[in-house]
ZAPA-229652 format. One record per atom (N, C-alpha, C): residue in three letters; x, y, z; residue number from 0; atom name. Coordinates in Angstrom, 3 decimals. Layout:
BEGIN
   vexmar         c1         c2         c3   mifi   gugu
      ALA          X          Y          Z    NUM     CA
...
//
This chain:
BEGIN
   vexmar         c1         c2         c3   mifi   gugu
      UNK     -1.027    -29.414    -16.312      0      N
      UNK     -1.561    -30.740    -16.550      0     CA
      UNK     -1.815    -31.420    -15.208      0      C
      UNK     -2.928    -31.753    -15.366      1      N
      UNK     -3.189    -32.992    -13.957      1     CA
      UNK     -2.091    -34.496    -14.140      1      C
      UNK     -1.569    -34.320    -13.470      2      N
      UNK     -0.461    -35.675    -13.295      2     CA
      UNK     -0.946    -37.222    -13.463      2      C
      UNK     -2.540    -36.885    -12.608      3      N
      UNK     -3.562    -38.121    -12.160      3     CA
      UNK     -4.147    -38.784    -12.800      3      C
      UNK     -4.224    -37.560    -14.433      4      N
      UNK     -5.380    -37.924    -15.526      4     CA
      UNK     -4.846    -37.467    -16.665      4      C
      UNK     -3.971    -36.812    -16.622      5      N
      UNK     -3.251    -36.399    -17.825      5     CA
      UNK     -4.212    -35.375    -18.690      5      C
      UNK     -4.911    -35.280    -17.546      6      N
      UNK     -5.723    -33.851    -17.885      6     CA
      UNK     -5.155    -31.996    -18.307      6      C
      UNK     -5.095    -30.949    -19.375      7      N
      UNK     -4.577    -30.193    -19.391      7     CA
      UNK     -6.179    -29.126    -20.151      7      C
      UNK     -5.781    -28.212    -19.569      8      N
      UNK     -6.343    -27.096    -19.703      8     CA
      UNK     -6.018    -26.345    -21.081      8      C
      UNK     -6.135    -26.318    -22.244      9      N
      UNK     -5.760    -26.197    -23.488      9     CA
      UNK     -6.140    -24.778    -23.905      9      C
      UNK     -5.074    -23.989    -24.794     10      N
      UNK     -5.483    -23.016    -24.967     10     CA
      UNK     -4.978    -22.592    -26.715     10      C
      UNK     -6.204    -22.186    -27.102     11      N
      UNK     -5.689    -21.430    -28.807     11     CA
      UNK     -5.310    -19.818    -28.950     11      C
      UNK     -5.313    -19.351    -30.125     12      N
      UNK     -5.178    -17.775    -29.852     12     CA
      UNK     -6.318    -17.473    -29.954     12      C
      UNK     -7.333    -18.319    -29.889     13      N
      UNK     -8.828    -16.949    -29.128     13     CA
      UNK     -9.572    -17.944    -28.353     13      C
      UNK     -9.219    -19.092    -27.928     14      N
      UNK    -10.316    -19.768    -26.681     14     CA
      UNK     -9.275    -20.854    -25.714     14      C
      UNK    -10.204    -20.849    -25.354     15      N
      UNK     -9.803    -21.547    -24.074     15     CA
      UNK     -9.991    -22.764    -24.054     15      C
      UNK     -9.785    -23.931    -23.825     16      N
      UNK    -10.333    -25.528    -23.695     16     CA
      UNK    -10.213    -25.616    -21.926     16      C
      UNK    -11.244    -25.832    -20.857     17      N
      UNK    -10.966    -26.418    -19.844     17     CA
      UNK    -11.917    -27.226    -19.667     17      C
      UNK    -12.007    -27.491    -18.428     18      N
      UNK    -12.676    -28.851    -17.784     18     CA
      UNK    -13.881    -27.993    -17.711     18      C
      UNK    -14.844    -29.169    -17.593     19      N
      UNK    -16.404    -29.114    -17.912     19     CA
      UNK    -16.649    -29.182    -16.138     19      C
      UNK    -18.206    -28.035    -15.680     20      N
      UNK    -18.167    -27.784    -14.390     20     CA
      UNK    -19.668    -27.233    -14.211     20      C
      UNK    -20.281    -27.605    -13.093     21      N
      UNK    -21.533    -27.514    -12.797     21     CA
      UNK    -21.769    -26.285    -13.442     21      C
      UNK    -21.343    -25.447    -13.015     22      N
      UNK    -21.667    -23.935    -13.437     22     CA
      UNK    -22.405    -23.649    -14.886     22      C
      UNK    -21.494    -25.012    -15.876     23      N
      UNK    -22.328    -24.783    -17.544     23     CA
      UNK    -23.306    -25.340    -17.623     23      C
      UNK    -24.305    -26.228    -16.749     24      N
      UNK    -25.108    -26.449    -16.903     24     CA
      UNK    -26.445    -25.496    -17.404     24      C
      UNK    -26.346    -24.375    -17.484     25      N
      UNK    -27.098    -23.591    -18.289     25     CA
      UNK    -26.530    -23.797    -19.953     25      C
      UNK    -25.587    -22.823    -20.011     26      N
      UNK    -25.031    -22.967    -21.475     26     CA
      UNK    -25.085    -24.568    -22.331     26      C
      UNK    -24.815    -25.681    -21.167     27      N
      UNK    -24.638    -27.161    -22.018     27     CA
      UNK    -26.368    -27.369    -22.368     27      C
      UNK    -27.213    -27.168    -21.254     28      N
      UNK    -28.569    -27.576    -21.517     28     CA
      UNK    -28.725    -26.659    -22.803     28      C
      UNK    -29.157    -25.166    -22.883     29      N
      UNK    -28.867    -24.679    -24.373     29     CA
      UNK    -28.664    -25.131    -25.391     29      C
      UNK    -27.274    -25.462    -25.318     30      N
      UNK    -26.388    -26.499    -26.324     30     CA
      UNK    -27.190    -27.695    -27.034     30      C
      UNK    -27.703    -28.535    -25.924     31      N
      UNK    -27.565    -29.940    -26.422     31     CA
      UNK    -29.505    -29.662    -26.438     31      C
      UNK    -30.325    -28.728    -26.279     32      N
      UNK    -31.535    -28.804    -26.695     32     CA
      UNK    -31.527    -27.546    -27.929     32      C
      UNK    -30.637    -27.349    -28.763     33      N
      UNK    -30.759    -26.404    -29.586     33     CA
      UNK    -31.280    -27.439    -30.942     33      C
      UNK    -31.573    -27.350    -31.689     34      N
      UNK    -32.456    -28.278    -32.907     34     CA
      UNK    -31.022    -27.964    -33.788     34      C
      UNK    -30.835    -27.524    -34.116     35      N
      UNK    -29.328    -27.047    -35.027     35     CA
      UNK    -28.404    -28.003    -34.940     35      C
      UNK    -28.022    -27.552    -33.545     36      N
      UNK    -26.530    -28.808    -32.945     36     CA
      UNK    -26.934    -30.135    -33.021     36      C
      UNK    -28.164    -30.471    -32.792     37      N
      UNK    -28.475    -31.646    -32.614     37     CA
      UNK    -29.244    -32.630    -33.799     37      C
      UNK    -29.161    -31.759    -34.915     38      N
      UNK    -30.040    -31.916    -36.312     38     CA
      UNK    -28.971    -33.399    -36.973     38      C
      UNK    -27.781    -33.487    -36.806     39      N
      UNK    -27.415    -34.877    -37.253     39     CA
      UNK    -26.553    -35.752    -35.983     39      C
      UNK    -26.901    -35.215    -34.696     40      N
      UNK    -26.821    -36.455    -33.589     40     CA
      UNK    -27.780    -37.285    -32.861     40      C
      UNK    -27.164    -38.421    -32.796     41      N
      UNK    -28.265    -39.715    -32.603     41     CA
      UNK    -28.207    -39.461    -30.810     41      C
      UNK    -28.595    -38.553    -29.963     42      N
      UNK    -28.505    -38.725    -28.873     42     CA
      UNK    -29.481    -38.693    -28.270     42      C
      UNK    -29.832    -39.251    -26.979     43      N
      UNK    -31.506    -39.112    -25.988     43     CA
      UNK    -31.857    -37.440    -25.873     43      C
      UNK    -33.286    -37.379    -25.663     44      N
      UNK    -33.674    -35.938    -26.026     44     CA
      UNK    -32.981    -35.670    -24.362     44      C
      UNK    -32.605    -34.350    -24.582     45      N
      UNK    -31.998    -33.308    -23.103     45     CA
      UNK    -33.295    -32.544    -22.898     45      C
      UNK    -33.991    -33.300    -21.434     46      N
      UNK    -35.245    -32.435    -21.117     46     CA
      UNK    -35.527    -31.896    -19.841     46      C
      UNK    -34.097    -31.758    -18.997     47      N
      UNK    -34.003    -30.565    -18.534     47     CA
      UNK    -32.848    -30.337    -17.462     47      C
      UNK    -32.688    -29.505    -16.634     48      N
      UNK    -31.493    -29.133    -16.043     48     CA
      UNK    -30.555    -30.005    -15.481     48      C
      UNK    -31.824    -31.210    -14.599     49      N
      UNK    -31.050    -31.938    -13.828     49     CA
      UNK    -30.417    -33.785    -14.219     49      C
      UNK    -31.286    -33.375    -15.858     50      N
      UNK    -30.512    -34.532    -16.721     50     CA
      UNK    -28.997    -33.822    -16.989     50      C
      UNK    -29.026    -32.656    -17.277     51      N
      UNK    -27.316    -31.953    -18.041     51     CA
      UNK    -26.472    -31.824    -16.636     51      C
      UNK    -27.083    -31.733    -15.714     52      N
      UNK    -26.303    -31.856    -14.212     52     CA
      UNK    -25.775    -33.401    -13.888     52      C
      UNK    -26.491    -34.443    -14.015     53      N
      UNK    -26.231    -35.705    -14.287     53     CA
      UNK    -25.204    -36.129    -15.248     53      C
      UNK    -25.178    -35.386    -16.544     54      N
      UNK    -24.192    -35.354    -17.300     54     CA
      UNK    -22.812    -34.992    -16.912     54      C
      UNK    -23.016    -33.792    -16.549     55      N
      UNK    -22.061    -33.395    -16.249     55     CA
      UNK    -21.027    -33.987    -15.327     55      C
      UNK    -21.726    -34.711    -13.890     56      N
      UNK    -21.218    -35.277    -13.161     56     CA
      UNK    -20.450    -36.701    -14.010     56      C
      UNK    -21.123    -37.607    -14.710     57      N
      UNK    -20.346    -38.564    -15.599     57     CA
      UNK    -19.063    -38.532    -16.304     57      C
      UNK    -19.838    -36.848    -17.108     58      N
      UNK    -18.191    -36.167    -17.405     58     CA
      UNK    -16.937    -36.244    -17.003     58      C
      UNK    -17.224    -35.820    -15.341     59      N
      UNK    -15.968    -35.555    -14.567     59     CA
      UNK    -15.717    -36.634    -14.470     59      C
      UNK    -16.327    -37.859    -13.655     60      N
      UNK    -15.986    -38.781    -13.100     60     CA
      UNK    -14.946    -39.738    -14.404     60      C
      UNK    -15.646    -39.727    -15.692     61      N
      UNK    -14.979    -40.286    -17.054     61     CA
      UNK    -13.415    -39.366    -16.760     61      C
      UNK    -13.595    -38.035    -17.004     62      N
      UNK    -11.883    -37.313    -17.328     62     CA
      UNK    -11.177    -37.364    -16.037     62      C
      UNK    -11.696    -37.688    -14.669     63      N
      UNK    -11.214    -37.887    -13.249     63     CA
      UNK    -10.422    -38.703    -13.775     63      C
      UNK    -11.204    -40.089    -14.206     64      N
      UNK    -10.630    -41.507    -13.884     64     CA
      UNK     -9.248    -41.870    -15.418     64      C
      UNK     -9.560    -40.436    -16.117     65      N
      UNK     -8.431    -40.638    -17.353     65     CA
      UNK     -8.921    -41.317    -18.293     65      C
      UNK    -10.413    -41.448    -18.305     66      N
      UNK    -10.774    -42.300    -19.481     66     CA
      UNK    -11.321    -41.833    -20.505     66      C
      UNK    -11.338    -40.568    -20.985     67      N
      UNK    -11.961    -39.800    -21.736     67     CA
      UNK    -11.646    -38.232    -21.446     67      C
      UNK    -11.443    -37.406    -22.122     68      N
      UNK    -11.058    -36.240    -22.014     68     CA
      UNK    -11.759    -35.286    -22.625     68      C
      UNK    -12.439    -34.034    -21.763     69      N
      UNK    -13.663    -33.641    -22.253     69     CA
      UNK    -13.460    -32.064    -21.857     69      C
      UNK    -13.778    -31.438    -23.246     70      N
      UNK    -13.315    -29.903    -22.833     70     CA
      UNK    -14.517    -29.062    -23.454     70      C
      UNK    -14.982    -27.813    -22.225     71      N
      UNK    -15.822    -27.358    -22.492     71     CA
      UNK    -14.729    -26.060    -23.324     71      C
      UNK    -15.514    -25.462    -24.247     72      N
      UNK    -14.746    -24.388    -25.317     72     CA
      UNK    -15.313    -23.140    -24.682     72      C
      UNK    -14.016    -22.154    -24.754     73      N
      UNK    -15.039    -20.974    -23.930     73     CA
      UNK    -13.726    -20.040    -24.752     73      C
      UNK    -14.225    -18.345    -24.422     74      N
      UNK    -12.883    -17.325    -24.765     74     CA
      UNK    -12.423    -17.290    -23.309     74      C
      UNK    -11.331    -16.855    -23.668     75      N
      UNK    -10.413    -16.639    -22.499     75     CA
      UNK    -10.814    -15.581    -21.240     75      C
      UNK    -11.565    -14.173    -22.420     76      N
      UNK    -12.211    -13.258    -21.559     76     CA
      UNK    -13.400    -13.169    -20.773     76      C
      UNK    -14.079    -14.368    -21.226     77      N
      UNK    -15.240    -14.844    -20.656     77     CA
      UNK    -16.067    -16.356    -20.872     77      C
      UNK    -16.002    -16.751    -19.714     78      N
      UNK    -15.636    -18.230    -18.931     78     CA
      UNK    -17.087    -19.208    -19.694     78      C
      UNK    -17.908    -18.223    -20.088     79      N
      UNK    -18.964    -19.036    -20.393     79     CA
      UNK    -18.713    -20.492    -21.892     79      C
      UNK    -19.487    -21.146    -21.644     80      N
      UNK    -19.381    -22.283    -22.257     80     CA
      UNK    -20.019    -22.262    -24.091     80      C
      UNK    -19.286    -22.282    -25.130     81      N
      UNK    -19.784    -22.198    -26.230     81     CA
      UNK    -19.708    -23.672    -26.877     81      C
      UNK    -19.168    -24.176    -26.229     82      N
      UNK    -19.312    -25.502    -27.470     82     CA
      UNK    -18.523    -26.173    -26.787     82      C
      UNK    -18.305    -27.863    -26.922     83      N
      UNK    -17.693    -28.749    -26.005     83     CA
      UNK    -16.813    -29.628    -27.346     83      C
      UNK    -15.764    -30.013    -27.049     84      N
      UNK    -15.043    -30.785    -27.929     84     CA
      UNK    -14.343    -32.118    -26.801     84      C
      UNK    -14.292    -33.096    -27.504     85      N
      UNK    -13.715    -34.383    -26.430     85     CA
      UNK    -12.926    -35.419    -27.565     85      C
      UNK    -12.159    -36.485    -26.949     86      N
      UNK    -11.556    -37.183    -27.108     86     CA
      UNK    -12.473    -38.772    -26.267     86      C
      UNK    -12.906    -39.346    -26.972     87      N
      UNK    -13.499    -40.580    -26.027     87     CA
      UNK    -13.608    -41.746    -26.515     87      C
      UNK    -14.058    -42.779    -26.000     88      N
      UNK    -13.995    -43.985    -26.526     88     CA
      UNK    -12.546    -44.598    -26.538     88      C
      UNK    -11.510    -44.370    -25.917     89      N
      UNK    -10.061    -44.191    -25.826     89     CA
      UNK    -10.174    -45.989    -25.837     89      C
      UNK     -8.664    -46.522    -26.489     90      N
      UNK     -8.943    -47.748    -26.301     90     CA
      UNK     -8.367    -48.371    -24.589     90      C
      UNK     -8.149    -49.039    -24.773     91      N
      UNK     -7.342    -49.388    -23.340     91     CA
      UNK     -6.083    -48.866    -23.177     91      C
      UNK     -5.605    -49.405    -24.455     92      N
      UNK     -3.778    -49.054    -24.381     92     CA
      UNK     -3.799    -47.329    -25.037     92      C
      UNK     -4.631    -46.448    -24.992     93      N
      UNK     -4.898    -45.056    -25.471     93     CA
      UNK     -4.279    -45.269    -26.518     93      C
      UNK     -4.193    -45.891    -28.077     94      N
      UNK     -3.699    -46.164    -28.984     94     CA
      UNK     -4.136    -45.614    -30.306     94      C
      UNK     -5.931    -45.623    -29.357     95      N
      UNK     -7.275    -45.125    -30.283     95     CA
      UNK     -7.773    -44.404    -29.447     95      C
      UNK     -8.618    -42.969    -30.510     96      N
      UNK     -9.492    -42.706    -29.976     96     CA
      UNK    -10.767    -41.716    -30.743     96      C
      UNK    -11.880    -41.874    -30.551     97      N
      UNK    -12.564    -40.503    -31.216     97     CA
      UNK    -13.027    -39.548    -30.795     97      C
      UNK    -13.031    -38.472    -31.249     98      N
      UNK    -13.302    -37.301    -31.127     98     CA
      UNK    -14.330    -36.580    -31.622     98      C
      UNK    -15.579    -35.892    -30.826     99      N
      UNK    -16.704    -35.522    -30.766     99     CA
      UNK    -16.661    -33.848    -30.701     99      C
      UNK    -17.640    -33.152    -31.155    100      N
      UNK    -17.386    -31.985    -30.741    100     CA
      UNK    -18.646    -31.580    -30.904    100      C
      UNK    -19.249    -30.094    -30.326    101      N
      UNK    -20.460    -29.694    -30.874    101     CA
      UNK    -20.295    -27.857    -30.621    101      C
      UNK    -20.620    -26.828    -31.401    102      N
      UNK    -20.392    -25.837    -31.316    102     CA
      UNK    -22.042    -25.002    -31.039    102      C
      UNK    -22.098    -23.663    -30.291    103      N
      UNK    -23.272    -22.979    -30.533    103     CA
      UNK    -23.218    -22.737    -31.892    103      C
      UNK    -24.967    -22.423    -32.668    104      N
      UNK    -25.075    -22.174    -34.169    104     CA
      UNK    -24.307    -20.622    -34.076    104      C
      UNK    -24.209    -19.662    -33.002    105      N
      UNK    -24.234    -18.068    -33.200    105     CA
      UNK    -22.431    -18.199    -33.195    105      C
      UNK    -21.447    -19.290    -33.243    106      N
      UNK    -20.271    -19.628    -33.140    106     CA
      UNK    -19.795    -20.090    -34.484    106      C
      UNK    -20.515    -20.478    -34.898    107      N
      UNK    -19.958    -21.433    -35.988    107     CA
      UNK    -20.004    -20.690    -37.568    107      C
      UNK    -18.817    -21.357    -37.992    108      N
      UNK    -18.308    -20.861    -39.395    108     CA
      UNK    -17.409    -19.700    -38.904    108      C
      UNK    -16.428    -19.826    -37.921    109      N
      UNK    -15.598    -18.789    -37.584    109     CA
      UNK    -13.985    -19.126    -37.504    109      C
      UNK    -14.483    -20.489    -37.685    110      N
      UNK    -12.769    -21.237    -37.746    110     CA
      UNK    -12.690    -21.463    -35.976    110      C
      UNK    -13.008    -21.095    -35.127    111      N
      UNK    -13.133    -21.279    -33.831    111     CA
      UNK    -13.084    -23.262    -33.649    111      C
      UNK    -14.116    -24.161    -34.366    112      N
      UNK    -13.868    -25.120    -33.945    112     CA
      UNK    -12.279    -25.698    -34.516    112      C
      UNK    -12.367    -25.694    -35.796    113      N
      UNK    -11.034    -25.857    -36.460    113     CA
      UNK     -9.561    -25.282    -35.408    113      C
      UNK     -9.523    -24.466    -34.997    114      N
      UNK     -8.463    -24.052    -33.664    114     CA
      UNK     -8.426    -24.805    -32.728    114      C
      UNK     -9.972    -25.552    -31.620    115      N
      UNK    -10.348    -26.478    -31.063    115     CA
      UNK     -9.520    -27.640    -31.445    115      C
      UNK    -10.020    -27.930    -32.448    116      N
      UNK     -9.854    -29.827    -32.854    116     CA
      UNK     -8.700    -29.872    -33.262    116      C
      UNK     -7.733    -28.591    -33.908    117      N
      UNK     -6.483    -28.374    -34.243    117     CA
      UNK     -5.766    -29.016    -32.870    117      C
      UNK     -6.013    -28.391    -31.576    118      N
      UNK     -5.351    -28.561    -29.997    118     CA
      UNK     -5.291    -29.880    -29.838    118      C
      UNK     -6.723    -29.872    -29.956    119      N
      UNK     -6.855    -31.306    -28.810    119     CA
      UNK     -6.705    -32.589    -30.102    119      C
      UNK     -6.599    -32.353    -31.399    120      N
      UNK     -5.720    -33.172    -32.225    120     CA
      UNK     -4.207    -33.500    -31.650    120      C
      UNK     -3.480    -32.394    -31.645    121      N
      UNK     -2.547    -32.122    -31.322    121     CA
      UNK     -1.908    -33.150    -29.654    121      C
      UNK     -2.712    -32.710    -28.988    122      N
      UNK     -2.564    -33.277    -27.408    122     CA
      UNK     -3.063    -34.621    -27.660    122      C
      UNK     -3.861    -35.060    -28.014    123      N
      UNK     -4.157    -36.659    -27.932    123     CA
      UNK     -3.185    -37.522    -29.384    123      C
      UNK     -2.410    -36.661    -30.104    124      N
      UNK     -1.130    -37.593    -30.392    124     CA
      UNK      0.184    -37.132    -28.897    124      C
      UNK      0.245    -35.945    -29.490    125      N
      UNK      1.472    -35.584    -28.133    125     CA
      UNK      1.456    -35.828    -27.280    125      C
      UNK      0.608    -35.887    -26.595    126      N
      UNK      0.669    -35.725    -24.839    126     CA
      UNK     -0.329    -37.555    -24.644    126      C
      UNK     -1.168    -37.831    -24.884    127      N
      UNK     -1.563    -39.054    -24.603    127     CA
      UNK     -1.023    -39.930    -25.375    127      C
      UNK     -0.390    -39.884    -26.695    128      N
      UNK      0.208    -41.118    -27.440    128     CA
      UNK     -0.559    -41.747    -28.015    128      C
      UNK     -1.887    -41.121    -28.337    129      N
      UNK     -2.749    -41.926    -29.409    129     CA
      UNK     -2.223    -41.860    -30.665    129      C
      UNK     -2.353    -42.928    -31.600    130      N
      UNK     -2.055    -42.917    -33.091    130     CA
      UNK     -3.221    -43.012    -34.275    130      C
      UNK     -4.554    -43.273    -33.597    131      N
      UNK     -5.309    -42.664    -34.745    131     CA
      UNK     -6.353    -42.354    -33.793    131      C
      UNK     -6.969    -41.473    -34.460    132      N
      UNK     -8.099    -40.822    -34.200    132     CA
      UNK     -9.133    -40.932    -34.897    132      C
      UNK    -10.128    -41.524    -34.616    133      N
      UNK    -11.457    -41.559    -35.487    133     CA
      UNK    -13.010    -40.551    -35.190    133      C
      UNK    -13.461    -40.017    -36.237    134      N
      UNK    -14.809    -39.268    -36.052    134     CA
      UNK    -15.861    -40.080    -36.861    134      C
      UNK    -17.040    -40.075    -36.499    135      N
      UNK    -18.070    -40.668    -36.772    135     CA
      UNK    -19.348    -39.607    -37.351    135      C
      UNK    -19.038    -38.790    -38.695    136      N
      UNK    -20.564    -37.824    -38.945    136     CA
      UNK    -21.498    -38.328    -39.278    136      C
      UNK    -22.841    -37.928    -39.118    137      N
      UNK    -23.508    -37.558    -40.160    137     CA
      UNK    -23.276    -37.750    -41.653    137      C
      UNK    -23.404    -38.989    -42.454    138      N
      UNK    -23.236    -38.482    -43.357    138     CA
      UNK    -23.583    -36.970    -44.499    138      C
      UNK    -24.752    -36.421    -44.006    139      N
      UNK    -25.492    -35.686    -44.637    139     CA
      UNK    -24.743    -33.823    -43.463    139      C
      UNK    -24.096    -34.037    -42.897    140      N
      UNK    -23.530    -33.042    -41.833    140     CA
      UNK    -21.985    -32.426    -43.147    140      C
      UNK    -22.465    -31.486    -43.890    141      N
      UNK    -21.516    -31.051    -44.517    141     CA
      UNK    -20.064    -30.370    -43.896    141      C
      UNK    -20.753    -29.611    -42.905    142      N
      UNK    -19.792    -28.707    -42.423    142     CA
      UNK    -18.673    -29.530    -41.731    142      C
      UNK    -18.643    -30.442    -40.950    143      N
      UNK    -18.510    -31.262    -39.699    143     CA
      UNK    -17.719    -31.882    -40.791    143      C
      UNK    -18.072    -32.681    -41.880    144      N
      UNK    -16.900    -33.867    -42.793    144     CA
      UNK    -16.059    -32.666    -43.180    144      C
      UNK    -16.184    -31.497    -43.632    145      N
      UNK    -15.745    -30.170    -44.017    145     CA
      UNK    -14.134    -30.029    -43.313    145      C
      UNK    -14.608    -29.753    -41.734    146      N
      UNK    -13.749    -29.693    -40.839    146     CA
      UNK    -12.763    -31.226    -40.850    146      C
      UNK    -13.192    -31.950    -41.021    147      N
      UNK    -12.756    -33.295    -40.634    147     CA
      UNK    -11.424    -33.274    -42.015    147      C
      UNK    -12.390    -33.494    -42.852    148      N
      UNK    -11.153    -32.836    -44.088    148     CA
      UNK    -10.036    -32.121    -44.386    148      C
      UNK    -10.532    -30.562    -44.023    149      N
      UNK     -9.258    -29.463    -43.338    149     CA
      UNK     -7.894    -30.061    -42.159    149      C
      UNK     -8.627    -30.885    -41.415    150      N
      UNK     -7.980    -31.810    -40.414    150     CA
      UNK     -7.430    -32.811    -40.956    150      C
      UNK     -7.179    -33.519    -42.209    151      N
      UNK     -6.401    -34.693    -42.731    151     CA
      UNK     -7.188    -35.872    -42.238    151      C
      UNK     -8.513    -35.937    -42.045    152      N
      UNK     -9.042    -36.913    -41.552    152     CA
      UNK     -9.608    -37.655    -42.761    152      C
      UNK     -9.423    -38.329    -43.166    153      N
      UNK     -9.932    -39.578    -44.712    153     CA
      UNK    -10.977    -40.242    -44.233    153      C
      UNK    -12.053    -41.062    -45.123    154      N
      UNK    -12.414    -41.869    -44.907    154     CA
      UNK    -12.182    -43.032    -44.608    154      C
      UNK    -12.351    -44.121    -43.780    155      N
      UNK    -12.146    -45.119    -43.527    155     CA
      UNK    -12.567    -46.422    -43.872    155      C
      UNK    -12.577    -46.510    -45.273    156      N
      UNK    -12.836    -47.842    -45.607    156     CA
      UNK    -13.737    -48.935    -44.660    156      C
      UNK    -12.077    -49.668    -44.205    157      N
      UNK    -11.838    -50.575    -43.091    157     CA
      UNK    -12.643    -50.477    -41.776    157      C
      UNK    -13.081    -49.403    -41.458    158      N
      UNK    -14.042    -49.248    -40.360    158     CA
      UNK    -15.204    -48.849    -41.099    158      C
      UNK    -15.296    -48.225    -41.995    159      N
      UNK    -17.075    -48.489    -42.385    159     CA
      UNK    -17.100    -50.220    -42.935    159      C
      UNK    -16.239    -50.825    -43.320    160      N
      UNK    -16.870    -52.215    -43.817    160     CA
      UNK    -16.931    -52.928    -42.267    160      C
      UNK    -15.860    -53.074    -40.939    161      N
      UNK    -16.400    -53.374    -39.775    161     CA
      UNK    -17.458    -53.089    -39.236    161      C
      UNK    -18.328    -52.233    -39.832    162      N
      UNK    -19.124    -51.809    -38.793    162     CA
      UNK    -20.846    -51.482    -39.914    162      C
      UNK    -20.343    -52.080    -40.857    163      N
      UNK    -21.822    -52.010    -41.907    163     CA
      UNK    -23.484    -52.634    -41.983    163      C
      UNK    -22.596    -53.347    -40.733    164      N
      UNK    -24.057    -54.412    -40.257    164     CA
      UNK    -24.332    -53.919    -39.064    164      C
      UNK    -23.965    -52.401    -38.443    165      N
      UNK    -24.194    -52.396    -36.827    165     CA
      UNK    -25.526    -50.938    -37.312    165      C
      UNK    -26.872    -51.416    -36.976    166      N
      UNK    -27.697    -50.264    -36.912    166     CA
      UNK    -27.350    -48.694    -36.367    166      C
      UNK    -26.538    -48.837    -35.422    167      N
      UNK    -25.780    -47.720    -34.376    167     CA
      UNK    -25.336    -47.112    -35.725    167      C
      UNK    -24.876    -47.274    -36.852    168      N
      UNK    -23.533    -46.736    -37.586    168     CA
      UNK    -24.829    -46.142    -39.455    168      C
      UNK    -25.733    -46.499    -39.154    169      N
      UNK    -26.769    -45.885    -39.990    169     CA
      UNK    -26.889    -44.666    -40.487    169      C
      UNK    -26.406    -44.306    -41.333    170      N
      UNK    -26.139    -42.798    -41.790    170     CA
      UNK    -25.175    -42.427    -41.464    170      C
      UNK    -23.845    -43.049    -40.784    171      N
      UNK    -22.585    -42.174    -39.825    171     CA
      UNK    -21.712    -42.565    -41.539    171      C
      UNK    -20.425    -41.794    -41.328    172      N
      UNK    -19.461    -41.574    -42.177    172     CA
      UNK    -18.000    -42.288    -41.427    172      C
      UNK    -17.284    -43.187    -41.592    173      N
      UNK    -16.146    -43.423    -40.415    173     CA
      UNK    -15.367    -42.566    -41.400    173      C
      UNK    -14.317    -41.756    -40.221    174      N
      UNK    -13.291    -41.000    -40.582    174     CA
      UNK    -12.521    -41.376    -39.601    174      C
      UNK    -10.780    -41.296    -40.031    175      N
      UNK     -9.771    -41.488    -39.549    175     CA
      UNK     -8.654    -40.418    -39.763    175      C
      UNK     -7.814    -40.638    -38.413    176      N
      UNK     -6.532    -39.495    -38.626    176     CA
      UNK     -5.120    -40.127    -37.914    176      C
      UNK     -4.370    -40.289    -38.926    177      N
      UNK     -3.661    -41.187    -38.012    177     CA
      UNK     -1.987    -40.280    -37.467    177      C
      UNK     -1.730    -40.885    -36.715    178      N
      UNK     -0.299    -39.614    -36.328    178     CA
      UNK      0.273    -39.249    -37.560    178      C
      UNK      1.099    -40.205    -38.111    179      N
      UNK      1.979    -39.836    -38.822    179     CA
      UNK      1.572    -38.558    -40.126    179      C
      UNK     -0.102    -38.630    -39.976    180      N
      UNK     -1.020    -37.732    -41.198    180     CA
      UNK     -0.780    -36.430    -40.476    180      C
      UNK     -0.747    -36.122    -39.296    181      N
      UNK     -0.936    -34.775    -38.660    181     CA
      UNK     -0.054    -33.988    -38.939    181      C
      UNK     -0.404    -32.582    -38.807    182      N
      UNK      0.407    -31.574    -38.788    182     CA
      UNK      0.956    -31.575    -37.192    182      C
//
């Protein structure tokens, strides 16, 4: 663990979670211009290397400064980048936080993210002391509420009625996970 940032290098029995690093800027550009991954996220189009290099740098500087925690997913035997899972939006007092993830399509349906979000579920009650965790789908993103489900994550009432008048939240689903729900 980084002492500085409370940063840790996370590991399941078949992948790896570490820190995000110039080097994936191939695999992330991939990623985030694949039509699949990106078929129920509201994000600016990725149009080309030295926008995901830009990214990347934000990345660090966000999990440097401890304000967000961001893990590129890889196997252990080989370093390359398959899918990114994070913890962000942290509140001040890290009390709250949500959690984002996105997998390659040639990855998915393998239980691989579910191992992911299992960890870094895990570490952002344990190790940072957050007590709920919120995800924001797609409503129409089956797989993704799927996972969220398997994970003890409920719907959230109380945050879809806060947030019913905000255009940003248009088609999203609020989901919640709160410590005491976790495995």
């Amino acid at each position: 663990m980084d002492k500085a940032t409370g940063f840790s290098k996370l590991f399941t029995e078949r992948l790896a979670l570490r820190k995000l690093k110039a080097e994936d800027a191939d695999a992330l550009f991939a990623l985030r211009t694949n039509s699949d991954v990106n078929q129920y996220l509201d994000r600016p189009e990725t149009t080309g290397i030295s926008q995901v290099l830009d990214f990347i740098k934000k990345i660090q500087t966000s999990v440097d400064s401890g304000q967000s925690f961001y893990w590129a997913i890889t196997f252990p035997a080989d370093d390359k980048l398959i899918g990114t899972i994070c913890l962000y939006n942290l509140s001040e007092d890290h009390i709250e936080a949500e959690i984002g993830y996105e997998l390659y399509p040639d990855f998915q349906g393998k239980g691989l993210m579910q191992e992911a979000m299992a960890k870094v579920i895990g570490f952002g009650f344990n190790n940072l002391g957050v007590k709920t965790i919120t995800a924001l789908p797609h409503e129409k993103n089956e797989r993704s509420i799927m996972l969220l489900k398997k994970n003890h994550f409920e719907i959230d009432n109380a945050l879809m009625d806060k947030n019913k008048n905000n255009e940003e939240f248009d088609n999203l689903l609020c989901y919640s996970l709160f410590k005491n729900v976790s495995k």
